[in-house]
C-alpha positions in Angstrom: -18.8 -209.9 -93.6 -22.3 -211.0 -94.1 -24.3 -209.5 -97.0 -27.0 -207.5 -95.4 -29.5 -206.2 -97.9 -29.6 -205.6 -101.7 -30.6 -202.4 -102.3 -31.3 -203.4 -106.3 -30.9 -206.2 -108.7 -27.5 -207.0 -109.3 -26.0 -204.9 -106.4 -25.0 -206.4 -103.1 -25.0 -204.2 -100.4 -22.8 -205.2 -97.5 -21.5 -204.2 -93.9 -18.0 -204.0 -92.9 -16.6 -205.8 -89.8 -17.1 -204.1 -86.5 -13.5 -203.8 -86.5 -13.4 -202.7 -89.8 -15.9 -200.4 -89.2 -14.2 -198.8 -86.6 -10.9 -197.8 -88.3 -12.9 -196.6 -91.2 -13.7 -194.3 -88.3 -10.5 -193.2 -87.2 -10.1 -192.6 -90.7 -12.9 -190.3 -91.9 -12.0 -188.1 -88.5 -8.2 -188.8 -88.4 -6.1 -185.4 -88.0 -3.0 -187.6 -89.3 -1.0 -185.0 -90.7 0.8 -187.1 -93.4 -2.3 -187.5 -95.7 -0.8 -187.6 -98.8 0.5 -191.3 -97.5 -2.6 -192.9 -99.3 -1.3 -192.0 -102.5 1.8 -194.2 -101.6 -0.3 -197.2 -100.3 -2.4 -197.6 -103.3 1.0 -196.9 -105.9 2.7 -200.0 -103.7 -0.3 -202.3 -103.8 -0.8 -201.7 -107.6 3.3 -202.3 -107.7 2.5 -205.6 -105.7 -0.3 -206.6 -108.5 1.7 -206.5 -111.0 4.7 -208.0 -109.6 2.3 -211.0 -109.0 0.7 -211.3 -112.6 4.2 -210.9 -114.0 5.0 -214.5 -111.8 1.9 -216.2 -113.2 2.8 -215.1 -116.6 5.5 -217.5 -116.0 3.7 -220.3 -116.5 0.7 -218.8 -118.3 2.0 -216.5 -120.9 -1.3 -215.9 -122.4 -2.4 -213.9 -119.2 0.0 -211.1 -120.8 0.1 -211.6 -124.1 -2.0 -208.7 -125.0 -0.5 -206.0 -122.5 3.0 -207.0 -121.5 3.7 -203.7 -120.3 3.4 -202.9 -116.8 2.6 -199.7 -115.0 0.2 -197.4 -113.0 -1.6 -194.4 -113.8 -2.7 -191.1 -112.4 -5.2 -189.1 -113.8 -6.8 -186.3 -112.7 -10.5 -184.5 -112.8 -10.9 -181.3 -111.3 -14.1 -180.4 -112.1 -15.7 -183.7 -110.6 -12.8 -183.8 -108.0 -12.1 -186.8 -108.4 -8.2 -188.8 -108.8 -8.2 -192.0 -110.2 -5.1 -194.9 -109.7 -5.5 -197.5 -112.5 -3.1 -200.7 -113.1 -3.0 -203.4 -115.1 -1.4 -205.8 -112.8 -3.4 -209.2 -111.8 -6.9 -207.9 -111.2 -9.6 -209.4 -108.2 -12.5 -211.4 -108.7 -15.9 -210.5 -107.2 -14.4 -213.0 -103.8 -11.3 -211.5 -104.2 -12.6 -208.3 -103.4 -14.7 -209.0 -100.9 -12.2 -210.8 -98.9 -9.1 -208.9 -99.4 -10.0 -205.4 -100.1 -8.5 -203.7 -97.4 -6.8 -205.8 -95.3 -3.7 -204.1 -93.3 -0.3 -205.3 -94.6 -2.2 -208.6 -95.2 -2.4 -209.1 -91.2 -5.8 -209.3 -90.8 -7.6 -206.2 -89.3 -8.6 -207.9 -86.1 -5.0 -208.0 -85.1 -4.5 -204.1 -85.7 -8.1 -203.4 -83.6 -6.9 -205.0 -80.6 -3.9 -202.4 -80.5 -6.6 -199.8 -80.3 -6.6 -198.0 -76.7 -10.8 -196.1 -77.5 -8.6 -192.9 -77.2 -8.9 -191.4 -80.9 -5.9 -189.4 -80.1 -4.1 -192.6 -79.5 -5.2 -194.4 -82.0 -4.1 -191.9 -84.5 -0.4 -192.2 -83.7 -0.9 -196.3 -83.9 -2.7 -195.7 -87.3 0.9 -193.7 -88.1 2.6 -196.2 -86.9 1.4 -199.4 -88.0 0.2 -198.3 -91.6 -3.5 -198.4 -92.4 -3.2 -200.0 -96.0 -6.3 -199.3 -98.7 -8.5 -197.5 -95.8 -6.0 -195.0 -95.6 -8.5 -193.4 -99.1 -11.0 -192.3 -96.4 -8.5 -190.0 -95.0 -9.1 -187.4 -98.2 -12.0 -189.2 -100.1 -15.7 -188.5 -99.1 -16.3 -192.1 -101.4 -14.4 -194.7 -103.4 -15.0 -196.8 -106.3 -12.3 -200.0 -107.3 -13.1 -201.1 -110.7 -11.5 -204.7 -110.7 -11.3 -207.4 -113.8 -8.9 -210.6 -112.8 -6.4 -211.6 -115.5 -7.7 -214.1 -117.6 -11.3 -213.3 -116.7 -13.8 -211.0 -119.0 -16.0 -210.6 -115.8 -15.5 -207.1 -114.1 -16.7 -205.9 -110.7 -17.4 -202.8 -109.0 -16.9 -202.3 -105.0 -18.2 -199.0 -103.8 -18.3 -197.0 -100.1 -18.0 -194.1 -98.8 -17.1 -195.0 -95.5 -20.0 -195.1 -93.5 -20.4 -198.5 -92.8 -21.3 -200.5 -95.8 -20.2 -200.9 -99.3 -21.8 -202.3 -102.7 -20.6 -205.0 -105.1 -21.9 -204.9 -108.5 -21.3 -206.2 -111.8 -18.9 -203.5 -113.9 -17.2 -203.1 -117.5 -13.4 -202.4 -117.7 -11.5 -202.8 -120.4 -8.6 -205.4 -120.3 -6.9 -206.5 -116.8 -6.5 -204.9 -113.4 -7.6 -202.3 -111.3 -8.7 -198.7 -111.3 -9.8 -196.8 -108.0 -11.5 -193.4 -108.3 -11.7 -191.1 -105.4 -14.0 -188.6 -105.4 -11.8 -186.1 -102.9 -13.2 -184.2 -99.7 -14.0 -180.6 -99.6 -10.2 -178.8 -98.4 -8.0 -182.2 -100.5 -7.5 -180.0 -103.7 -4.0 -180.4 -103.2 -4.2 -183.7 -104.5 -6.1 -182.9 -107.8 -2.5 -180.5 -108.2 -0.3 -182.1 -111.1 2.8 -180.7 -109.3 1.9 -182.1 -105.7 1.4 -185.4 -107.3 4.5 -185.4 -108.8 6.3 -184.4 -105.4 4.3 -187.2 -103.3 5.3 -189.8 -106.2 9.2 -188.8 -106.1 9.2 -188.5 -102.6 7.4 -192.2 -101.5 7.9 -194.0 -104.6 10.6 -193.4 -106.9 11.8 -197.2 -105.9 8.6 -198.6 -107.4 10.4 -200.6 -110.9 7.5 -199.9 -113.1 6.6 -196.6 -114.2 4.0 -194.2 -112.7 2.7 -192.4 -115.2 0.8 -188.6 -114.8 -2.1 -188.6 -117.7 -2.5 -185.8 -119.9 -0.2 -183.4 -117.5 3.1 -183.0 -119.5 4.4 -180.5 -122.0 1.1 -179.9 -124.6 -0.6 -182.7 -122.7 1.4 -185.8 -123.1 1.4 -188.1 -120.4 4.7 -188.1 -118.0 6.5 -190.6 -116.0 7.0 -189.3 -112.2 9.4 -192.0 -110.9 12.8 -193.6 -111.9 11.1 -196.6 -112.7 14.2 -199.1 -111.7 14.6 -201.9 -108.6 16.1 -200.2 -106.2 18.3 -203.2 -104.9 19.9 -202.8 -108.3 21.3 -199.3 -108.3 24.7 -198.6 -106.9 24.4 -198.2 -102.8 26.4 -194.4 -103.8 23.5 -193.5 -105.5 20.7 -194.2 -103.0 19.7 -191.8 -100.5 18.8 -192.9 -96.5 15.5 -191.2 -97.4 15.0 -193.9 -100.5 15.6 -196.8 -98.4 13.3 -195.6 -96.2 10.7 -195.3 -98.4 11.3 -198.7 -99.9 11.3 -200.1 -97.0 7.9 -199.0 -95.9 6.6 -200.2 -99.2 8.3 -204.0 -99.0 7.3 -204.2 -95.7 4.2 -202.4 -95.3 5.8 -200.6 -92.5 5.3 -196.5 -91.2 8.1 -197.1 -89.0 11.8 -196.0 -89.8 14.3 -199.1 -90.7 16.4 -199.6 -87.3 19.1 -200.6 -89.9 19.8 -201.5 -93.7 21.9 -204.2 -95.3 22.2 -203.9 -99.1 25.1 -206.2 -101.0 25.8 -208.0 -104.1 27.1 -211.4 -103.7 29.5 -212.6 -106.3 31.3 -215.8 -106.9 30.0 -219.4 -107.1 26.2 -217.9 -107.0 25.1 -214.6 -107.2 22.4 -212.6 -105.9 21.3 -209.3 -104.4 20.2 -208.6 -101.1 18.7 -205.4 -99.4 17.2 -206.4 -96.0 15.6 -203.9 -93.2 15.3 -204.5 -89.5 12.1 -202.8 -88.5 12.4 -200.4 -85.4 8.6 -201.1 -84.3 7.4 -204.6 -84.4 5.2 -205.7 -87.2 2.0 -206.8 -85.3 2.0 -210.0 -87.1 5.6 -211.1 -85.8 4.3 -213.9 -83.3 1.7 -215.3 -85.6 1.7 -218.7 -84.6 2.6 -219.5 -88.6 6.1 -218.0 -88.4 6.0 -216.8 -92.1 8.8 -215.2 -93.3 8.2 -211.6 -95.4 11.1 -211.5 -97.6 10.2 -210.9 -101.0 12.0 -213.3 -103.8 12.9 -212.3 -106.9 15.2 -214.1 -109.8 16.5 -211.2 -112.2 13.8 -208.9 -111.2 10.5 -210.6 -111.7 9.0 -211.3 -108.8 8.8 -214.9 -107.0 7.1 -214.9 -103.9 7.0 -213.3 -100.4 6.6 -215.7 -98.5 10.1 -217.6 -98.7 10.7 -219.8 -95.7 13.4 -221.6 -97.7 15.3 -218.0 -97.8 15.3 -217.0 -93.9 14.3 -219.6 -90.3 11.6 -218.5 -88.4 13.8 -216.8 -85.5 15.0 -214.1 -88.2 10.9 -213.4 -89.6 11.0 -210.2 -88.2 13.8 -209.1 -91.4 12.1 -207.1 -94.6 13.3 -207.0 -97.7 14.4 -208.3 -101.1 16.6 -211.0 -102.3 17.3 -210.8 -106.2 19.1 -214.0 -107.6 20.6 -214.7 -111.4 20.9 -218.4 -110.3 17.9 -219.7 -109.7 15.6 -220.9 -112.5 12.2 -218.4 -113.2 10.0 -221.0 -113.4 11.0 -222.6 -109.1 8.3 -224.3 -107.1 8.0 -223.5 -103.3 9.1 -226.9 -103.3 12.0 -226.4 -105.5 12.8 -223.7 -103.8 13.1 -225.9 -100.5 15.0 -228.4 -101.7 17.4 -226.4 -103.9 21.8 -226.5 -102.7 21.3 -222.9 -104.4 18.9 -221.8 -101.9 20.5 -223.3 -99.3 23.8 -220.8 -100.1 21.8 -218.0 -100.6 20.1 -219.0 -97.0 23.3 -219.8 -95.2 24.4 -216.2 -96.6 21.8 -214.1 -95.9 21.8 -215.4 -92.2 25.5 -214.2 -92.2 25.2 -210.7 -93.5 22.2 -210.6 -90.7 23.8 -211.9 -87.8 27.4 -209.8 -88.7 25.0 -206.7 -89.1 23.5 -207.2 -85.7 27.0 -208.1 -83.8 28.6 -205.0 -85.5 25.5 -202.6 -84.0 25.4 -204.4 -80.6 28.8 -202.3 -79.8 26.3 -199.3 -79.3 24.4 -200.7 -76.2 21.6 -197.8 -76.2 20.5 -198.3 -79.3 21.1 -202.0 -79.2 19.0 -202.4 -76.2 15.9 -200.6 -78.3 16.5 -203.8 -81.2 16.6 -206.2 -78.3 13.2 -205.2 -76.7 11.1 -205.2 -79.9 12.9 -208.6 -81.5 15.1 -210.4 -78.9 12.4 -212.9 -77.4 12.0 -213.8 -81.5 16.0 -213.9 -82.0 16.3 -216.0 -79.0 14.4 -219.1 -80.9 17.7 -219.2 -82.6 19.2 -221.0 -79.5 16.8 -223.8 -79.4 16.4 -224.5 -83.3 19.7 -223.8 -84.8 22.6 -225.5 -83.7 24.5 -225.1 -86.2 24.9 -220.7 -85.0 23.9 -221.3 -81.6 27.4 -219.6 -80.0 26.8 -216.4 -82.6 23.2 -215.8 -81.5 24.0 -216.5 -77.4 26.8 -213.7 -78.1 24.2 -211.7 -79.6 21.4 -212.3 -76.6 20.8 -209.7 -74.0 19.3 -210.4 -70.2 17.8 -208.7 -67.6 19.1 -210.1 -64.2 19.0 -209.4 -60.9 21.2 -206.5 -60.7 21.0 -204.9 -64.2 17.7 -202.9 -62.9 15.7 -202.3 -66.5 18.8 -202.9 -68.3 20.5 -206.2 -69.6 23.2 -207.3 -70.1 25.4 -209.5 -73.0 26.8 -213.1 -70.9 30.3 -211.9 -72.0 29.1 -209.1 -69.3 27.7 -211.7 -67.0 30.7 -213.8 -66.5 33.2 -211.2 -66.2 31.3 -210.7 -63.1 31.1 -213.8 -61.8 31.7 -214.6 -58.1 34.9 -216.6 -57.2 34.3 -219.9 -57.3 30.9 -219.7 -59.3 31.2 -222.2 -62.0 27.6 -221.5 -63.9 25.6 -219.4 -65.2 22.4 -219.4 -62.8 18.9 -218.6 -64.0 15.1 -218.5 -63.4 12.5 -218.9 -65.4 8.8 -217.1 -64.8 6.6 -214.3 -65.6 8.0 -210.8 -65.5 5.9 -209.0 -62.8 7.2 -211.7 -60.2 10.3 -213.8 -61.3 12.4 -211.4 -59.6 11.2 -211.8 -56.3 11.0 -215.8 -56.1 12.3 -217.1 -53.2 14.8 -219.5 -55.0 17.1 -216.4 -55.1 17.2 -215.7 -51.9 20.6 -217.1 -51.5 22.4 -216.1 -54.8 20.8 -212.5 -53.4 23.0 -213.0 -50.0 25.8 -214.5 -51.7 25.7 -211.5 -54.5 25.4 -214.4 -57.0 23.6 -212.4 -60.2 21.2 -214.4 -61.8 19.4 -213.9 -65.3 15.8 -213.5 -65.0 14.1 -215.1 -68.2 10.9 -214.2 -69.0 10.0 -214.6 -72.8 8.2 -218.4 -73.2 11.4 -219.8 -75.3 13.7 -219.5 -72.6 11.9 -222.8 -71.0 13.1 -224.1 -74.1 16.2 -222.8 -75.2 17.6 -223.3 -71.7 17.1 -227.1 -71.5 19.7 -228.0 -74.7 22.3 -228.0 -72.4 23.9 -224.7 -73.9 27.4 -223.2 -72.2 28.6 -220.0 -72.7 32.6 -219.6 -72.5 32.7 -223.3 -70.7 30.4 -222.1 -68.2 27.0 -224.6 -68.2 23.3 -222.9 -67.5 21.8 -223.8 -63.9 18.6 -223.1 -63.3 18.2 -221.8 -59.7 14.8 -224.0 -59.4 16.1 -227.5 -59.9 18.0 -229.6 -58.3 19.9 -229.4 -55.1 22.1 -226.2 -54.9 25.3 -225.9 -53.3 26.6 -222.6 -52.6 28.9 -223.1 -50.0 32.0 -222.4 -52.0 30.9 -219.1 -52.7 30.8 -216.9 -49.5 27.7 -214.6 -48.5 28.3 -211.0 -49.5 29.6 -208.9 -46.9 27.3 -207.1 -43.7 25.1 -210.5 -44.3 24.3 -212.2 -41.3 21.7 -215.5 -41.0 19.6 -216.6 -37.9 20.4 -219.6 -35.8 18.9 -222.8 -37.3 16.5 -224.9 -35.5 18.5 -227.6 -33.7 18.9 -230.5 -36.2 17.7 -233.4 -35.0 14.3 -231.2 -34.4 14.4 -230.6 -38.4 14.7 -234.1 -38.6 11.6 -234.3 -36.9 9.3 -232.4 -38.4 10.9 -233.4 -42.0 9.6 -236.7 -41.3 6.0 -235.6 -39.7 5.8 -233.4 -42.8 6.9 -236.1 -45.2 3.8 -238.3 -43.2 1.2 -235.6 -43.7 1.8 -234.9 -47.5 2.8 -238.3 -48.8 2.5 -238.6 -53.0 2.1 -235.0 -53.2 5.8 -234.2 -52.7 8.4 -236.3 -54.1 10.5 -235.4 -50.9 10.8 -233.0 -47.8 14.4 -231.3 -47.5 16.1 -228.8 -46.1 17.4 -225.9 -47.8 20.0 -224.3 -49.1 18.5 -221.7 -51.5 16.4 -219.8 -48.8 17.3 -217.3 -46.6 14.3 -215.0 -45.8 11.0 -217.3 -46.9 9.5 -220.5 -44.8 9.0 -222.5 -47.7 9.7 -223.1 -51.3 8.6 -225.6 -53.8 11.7 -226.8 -56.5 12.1 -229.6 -59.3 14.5 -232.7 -59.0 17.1 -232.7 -60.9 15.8 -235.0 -64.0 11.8 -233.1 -64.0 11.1 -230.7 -66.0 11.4 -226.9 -64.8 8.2 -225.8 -63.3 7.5 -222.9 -65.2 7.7 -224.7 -68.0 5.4 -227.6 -66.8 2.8 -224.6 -66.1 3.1 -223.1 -69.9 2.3 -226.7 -71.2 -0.5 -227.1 -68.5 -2.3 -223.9 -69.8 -1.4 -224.9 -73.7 -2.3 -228.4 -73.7 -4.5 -229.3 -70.3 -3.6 -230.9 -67.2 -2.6 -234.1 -69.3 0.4 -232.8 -70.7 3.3 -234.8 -70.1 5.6 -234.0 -67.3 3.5 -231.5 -66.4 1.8 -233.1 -63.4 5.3 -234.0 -62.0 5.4 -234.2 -57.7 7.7 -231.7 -56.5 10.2 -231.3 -53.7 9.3 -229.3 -50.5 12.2 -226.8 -49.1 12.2 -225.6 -45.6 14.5 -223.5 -44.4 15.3 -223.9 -40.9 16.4 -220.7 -40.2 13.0 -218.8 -40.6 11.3 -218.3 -37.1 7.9 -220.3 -38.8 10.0 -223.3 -39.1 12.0 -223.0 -36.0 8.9 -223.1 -33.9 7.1 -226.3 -35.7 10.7 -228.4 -35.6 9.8 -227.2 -32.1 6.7 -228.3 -31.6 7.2 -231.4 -33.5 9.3 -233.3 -30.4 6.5 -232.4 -27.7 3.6 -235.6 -27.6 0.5 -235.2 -29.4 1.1 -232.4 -32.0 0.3 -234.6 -35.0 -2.8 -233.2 -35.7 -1.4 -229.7 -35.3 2.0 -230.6 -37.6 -0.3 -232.3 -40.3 -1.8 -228.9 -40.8 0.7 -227.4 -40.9 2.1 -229.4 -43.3 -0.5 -228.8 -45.7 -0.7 -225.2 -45.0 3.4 -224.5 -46.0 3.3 -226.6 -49.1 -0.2 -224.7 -50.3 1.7 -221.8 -49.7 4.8 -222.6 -51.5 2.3 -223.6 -54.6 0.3 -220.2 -54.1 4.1 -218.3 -54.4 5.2 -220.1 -57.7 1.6 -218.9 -59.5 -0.9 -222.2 -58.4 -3.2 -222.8 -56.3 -3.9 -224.6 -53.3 -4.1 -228.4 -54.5 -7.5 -228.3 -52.3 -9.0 -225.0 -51.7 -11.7 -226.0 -49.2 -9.4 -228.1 -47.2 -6.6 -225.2 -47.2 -9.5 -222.5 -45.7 -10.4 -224.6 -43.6 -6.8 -225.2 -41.9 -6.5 -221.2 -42.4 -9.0 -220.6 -40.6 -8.3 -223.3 -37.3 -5.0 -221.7 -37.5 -6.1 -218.2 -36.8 -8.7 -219.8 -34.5 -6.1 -220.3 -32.3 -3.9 -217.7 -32.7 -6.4 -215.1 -31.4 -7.9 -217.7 -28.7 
């Protein structure tokens, strides 16, 4: 955000974003019915400022020493419609608020834009869904003012906008820390300059907040009156809380709109203790494949907060969990480095992975709503496989696949291998994008031997599936390496194949074919994977599967290594294509016609696995002599 003009000395006037600029839009003209959420977005961020001062005061006591109380206040003007939310939590500099001031769920709003369909309609059910942070003022305020003074700074700063565009930074007085934002309300908001809908919104979406809310001037004979309980919510009894008050915590440790898909709250006793109330999202947090992996679990150590952003607490394949961990163990004053190193940690890690993966296992025995987890986190979950061996067997019994015959449903392996053919002794797979993996013509004889086979689309399946992983003593075989042998296993019955091309015509053209293409095929073979298609293009045995060597071709260039790798060329000398070049190949001079050829059945294998033709030019032009004669 660039500063465009300055309207007077000592005031910085400055444009928003384009993005940001556009959801300010969707904002001012939103017809999101739950307005009143705004109220609950700016109570949970002044809760989050204070929970970070209180940490800082840990090593710098002096930052508090003159207001160690925490809390948040309303206070209302009717006559100049205004409601102001004041805290005295950790403040923002002049950067501060320029950088940070209204970022969504600390995502970045760039990464909430691009879900934007240009359909306001639309775009006001994702605003719902996704949760529109500090913006979500403009909903009921015609302009806002966030009076800001950092803690341990006696400079104050003032950031004003009404929405339109722009916003000013000037120089301001507060006294003391933190943060007070005045809204001067729309003409039809009156509800919210009401003492008794305030109280209601504050019950209702933050009664968890564990510092109180306090209502200015609005009690009995005009003393001021605290709206919530004012206590952690992970440390009342489970009896007590309500599904609605999880829910509502939830959406404020997680920044979430959605409803959790399910809740784990316990107390751990014994050789270390700590609390733990985790929530698995139902949508996915639009942050959850950010390259950094970051975990969102919010740390605290006897209720003063830590951090949250604890990779120590959860791995990277669970960072779609939200929540709290409260420990009595570990020391108030832990580094992030501490905090990686520490044998406490590593309990309260080994534990929390526990409770998750029991909580998941116990809900997978409702395959409906299983299945609805599974699409929003499984490619995530899945990570597990490859980077932690340690659980590998409780996360495979936990993965779900979509395979050849389970249509748009999956499917657990326990289901896979009950339904296994006789005599199939792996589990057979293919890697590839989802619009066309299905329809590769490496399955064309697990399709005519009714040989299911799991069709893996998510990028760590290249990964996962070359640790050399078993499931009930039954290995992984992908159905694109190697040479297949199927003949054990009968074809499925009413399937009938055409007569193969004599072979010592195969032979023939094999060698012609192994002649014309040279070092671009590491050999020419028959095979025993088609049934319908001329041609297909698979990996040796000891090379790297092809789909993956495409994924690190677009990641890291043509370079990367094992990427490059010569493949072998199938034919399948059953097809009518092949039958008549083994043909043609025994009659004098056809090695023109056969080198073509050649070239022509191995661009089209390439063109059917997602490349393209090694040599465009060259592959017209033998399209084109080969229609030539066709028509001549």
């Amino acid at each position: 955000m660039a500063v465009e003009a300055k309207a007077a000395e000592g005031v910085e006037t400055r444009g928003f974003e384009a993005e940001v600029a556009r959801l300010l839009h969707l904002m001012v003209h939103s017809v999101y019915s739950e307005k009143e959420i705004f109220l609950r977005e700016l109570i949970s961020n002044a809760s989050d400022a204070c929970d970070r001062l209180r940490y800082a005061a840990l090593t710098e006591p002096a930052l508090t020493a003159d207001d160690p109380g925490f809390r948040v206040e309303l206070a209302i003007d009717k006559d100049g419609r205004r409601l102001t939310i004041a805290d005295n939590g950790i403040g923002m500099s002049h950067d501060e608020l320029v950088a940070n001031l209204g970022t969504i769920a600390r995502s970045g709003t760039s990464a909430f834009v691009e879900q934007l369909s240009g359909d306001e309609s639309k775009d006001v059910n994702l605003i719902g869904r996704f949760g529109v942070g500090f913006y979500s003022v403009f909903m009921v305020a015609s302009s806002v003012e966030v009076v800001s003074r950092k803690a341990g700074s006696p400079e104050a700063w003032s950031w004003t906008s009404d929405g339109a565009g722009t916003y000013a930074m000037r120089h301001a007085v507060r006294e003391g820390r933190g943060t007070t934002i005045t809204l001067t309300l729309r003409t039809g908001e009156d509800e919210f300059l009401d003492a008794w809908r305030l109280k209601k919104i504050v019950k209702t979406y933050s009664d968890h907040i564990a510092l109180p809310v306090i209502l200015k001037g609005e009690g009995e004979e005009g003393a001021d009156e605290t709206l919530n309980a004012a206590s952690a919510l992970w440390t009342r009894p489970k009896a007590e809380i309500t599904p609605e008050q999880y829910g509502e915590f939830y959406r404020h440790v997680g920044h979430a709109m959605d409803e959790p898909w399910a809740t784990v709250h316990w107390k751990a006793e014994g050789t270390i203790e700590y609390t733990g109330l985790l929530f698995i999202p139902t949508n996915r947090p639009f942050d959850l494949f950010d390259p950094k992996r970051e975990s969102r679990l919010k740390l605290y150590v006897r209720r003063v907060f830590i951090t949250d952003n604890c990779e120590a607490l959860l791995p990277g394949y669970l960072r779609f969990v939200r929540g709290v961990v409260d420990s009595a163990d570990l020391p108030l004053n832990i580094s992030r480095e501490m905090l990686q190193e520490s044998a406490l940690t590593a309990k309260i890690r080994a534990g929390l992975i526990k409770k998750i993966l029991s909580e998941l296992d116990k809900r997978a025995a409702d395959a409906e709503a299983y299945k609805a987890f599974w699409d929003a986190f499984g490619a995530v979950l899945k990570e597990g496989l490859y980077e932690d061996f340690e659980r590998r067997e409780q996360v495979l019994k936990l993965a779900r696949f979509r395979t050849t015959k389970s249509g748009e449903g999956v499917i657990s392996l326990a289901d896979y291998v009950a339904r296994m053919r006789p005599n199939q002794t792996a589990i057979h797979f293919i890697t590839g994008d989802a619009a066309g993996v299905g329809h590769s013509p490496q399955l064309e004889a697990f399709k005519a031997r009714d040989i299911e086979v799991l069709l893996l689309t998510d990028p760590i399946d290249d990964f996962w599936t070359g640790v050399g992983l078993d499931f009930d003593g039954k290995p992984f075989q992908s159905v694109t390496r190697g040479d297949i042998d199927l003949s054990l296993i009968p074809e499925a019955a009413g399937g009938t194949q055409a007569e193969a091309a004599p072979d010592a015509d195969i032979a023939t053209l094999i060698a012609a074919a192994k002649l014309a293409l040279g070092e671009q095929v590491k050999d020419v073979r028959v095979s025993k994977r088609l049934t319908d298609s001329p041609v297909c293009l698979v990996a040796d045995s000891g090379d790297m599967d092809m789909h993956l060597a495409r994924l690190l071709r677009a990641h890291k260039g043509a370079d990367a290594a094992g990427a490059k790798a010569v493949r072998i060329l199938e034919i399948n000398p059953r097809h009518p294509l092949v039958k008549a070049l083994a043909e043609r190949a025994t009659r004098p001079g056809a090695t023109d016609a056969l080198e073509d050829a050649a070239h022509l059945l191995l661009d089209q294998a390439r063109i059917i696995e997602g490349e393209g033709p090694s040599d465009p030019v060259a592959f017209a032009r033998r399209l084109s002599d080969v229609m030539v004669r066709a028509v001549a």
